[in-house]
N, C-alpha and C positions, 0 to 999 in steps of 0.2 A: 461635464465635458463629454463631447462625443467622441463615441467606437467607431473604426473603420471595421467594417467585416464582407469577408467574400466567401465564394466554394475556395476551395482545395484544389484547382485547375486552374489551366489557361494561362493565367498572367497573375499570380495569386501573390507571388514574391515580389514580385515587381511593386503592386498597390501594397501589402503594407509594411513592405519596408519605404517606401514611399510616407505612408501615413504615421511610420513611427519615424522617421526624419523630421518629421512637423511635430511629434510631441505627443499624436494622438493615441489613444490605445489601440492595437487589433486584435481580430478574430477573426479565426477561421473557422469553418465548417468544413470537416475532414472527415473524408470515407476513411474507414479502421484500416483498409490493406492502405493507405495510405502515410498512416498516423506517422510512422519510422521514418520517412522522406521530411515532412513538415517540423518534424522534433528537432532537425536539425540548426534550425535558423532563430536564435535569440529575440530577433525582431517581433516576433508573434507573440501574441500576451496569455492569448488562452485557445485551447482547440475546443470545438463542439464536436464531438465525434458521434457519428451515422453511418449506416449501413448504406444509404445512398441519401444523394443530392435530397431525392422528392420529401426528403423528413426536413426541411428544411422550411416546409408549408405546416409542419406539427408546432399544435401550439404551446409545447414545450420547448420545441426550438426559437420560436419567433421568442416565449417567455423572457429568454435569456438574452437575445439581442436587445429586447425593447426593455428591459433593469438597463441595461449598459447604452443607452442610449445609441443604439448601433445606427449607422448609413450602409444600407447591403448595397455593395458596386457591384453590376451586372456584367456578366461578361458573357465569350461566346459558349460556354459549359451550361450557364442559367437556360442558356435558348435552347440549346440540343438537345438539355434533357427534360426540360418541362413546356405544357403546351403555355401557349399566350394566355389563356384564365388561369393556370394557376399561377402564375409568374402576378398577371394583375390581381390576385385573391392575400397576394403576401402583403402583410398587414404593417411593418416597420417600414422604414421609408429608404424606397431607393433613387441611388445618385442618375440624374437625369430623368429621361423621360421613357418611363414604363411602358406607355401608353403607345410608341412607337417603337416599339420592341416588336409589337404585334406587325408591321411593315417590312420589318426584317424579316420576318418568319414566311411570308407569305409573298410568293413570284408576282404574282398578277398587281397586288399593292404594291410592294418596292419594286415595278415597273410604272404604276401611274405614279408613285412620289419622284421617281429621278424625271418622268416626263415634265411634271410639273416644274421640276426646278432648272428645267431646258439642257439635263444631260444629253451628250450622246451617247444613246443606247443601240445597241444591233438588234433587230428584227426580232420577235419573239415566231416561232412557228406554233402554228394552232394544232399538228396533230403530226404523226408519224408519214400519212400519205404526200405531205405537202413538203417534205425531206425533197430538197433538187439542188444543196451543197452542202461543205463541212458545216457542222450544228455543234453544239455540246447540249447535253442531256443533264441536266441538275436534279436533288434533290430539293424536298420545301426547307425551311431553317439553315441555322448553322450546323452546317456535317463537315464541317474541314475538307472538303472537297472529296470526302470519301461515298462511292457510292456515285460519280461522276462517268460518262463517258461519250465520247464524239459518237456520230452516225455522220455516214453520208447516202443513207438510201433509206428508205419504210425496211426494205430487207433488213440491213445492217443493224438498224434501231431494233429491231423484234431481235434478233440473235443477239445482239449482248447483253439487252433487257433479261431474257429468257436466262441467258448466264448467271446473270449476277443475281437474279431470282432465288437459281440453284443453289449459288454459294450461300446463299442468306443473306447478301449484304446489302438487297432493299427487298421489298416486302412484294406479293402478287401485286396489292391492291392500292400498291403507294403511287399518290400521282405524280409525275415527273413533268418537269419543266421544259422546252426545248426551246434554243434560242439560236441564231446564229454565229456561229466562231468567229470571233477579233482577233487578227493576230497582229502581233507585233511586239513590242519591249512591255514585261507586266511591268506596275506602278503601283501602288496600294498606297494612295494619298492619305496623309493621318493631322486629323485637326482636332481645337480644342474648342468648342464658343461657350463664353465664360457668361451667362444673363446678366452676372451681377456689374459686370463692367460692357458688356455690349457689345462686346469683341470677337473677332475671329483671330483664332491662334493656327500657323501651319505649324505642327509639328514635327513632320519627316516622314520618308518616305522608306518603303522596304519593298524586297521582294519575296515570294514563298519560296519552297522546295519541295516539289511535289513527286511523290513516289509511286508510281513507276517511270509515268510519261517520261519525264525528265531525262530518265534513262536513255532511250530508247533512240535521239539522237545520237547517240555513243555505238549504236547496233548495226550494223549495215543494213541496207531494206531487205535484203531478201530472206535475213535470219529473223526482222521481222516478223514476216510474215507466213514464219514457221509456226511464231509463240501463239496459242490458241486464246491464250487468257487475255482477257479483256485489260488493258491498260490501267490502271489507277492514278486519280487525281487525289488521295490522300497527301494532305499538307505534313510536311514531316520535321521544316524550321522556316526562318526566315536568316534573312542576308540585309544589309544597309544600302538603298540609293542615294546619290546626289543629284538631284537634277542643275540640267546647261537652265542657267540664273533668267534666260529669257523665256522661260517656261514657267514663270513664279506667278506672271502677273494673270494668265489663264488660273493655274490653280488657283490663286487667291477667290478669283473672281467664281470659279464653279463651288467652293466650298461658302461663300456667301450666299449666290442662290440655291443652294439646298438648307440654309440655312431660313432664308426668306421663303420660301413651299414649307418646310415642315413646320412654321408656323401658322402660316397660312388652311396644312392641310391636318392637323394632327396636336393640338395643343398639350403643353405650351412650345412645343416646336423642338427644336433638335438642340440640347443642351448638355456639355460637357463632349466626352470624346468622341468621336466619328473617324470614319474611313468611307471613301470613293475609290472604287477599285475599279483600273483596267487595264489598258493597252497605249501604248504609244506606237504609230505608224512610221513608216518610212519618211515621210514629210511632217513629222512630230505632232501629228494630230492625236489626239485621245479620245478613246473608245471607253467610257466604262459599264460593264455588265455586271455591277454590285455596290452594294455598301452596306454599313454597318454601322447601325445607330447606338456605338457602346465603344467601351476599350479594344482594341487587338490586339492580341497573342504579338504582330509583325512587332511593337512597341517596346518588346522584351527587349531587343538587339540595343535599345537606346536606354538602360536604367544608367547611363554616368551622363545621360543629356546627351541629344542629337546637334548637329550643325546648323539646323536652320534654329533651336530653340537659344542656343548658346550667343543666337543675333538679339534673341528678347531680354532673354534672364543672363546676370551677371552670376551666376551661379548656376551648379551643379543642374538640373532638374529633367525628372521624367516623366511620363504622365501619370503616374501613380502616385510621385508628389504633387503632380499638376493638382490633381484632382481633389487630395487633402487638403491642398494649400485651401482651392475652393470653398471647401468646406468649411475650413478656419475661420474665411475672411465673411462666410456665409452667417455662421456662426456668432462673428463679432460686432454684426450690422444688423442683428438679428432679420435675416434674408433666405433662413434656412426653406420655406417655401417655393424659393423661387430655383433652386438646385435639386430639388429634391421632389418624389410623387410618391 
């Protein structure tokens, strides 16, 4: 029988009490200041406890997974803390597509894959002097949006760069991304495509809560423009959308051609959970400036089943049971291949 096993972050509750819903066993891989959080929840079968994520590539670790016949489910903790080889060097088999993890990590790739799949993306800027309106400034991988912030000049960009240098919260020599600002309603589209049935699954929709920005509406402008300190895009929860029901037939259709490119571009293509993240405009167009070739954290808000899933399944499900189930029926049809790298 197979183990479900994750890190000890992110959405870690969510997938195996998901996987022990279906019957399977789990594991986790837990940092020690953690162990006392995770002890709580019966659903976990056994902790692998580490001093950090990176022993997780020790092959006393993998040992232990690969006796219990583990599925390691990636998520956005895998990516921020380890680079793309060592992530593809991990030797038990992870759920979906490893190999696209590396597109997530990297600006300039998850810019040709969302082109390829005819998103709409905003504008990438090529350098600081070429700044002539609102941008935001990214880091490479998943950083929860920490380590974020807008410019509207080469001036502005070198001063909070410089800032945030200070504070430690990105490095001299870390490259940063700079893109054009989308504004309008966020949207963090969350899908499921299942290989074994062929299917695209929309699972629901959320939105973040990002600390400081957020705030900062609430501040009149000109106590604004007191605070020196650079604004923060650190994600800090997620909240539930519904989207107006004539807006289904666009998602469906952009979560299939990213499905059709990551096949195309990144074999065997984009399989299991995903997210296309962006903007809805005044005239309900969508902008999106990200995605996530894995589970999201936004997904947590839905572990009793979201509204659009509650239209498929006549039951309870989230995507952490999504994912099991996967597994099971992967499992049962001997197709474990085809789910898994």
């Amino acid at each position: 029988m197979t183990a479900i096993a994750t890190l000890g972050s992110h959405c870690a509750l969510q997938v195996l009490k998901g996987a022990k819903d279906e019957g399977l066993k789990t594991m986790l891989v837990c940092e020690k200041k953690r162990e006392r959080l995770y002890r709580r929840f019966p659903f976990i079968d056994e902790l692998i406890l580490v001093d950090s994520f990176v022993e997780v590539l020790d092959q006393n670790c993998q040992n232990k997974l690969e006796q219990n016949n583990a599925i390691l489910i990636p998520h956005g903790t895998l990516i921020a803390q380890m680079s793309s080889e060592q992530i593809e060097s991990i030797k038990i088999p992870i759920f979906g597509n490893k190999w696209i993890l590396r597109w997530e990590s990297d600006r300039e790739m998850k810019e040709k894959l969302m082109r390829e799949a005819k998103l709409p993306v905003p504008n990438p800027v090529a350098s600081p002097s070429e700044i002539n309106k609102p941008v935001i400034v990214k880091r490479q991988g998943a950083a929860g949006g920490k380590g974020y912030f807008m410019a509207a000049s080469e001036e502005d960009f070198n001063k909070k760069r410089s800032e945030l240098i200070s504070d430690r919260i990105i490095s001299k020599d870390e490259t940063l991304y700079i893109q054009e600002y989308a504004a309008g309603v966020l949207a963090y589209l969350q899908f499921f495509y299942s290989p074994i049935k062929e299917e695209l699954e929309f699972f629901g929709v959320d939105q973040r809560h990002e600390s400081d920005i957020e705030g900062l509406a609430r501040i009149p402008s000109d106590l604004q423009l007191k605070n020196n300190k650079v604004p923060s895009f650190n994600v800090i929860g997620n909240s539930p959308l519904v989207l107006r029901e004539s807006l289904l037939d666009e998602v469906y259709t952009m979560g299939e051609n990213f499905v059709e490119a990551a096949k195309r571009m990144v074999s065997p293509g984009m399989n299991g959970p995903f997210c296309i993240e962006g903007v809805y405009d005044e005239n309900a167009k969508f902008t999106s400036f990200e995605f996530s070739a894995r589970i999201v954290a936004g997904t947590n808000i839905y572990m009793d089943g979201s509204p659009y899933y509650s239209l498929l399944f006549n039951e309870t499900m989230s995507m952490g049971k999504r994912i099991a189930r996967e597994v099971k029926e992967a499992e049962k049809t001997n197709q474990l291949e085809k789910v898994t790298t």
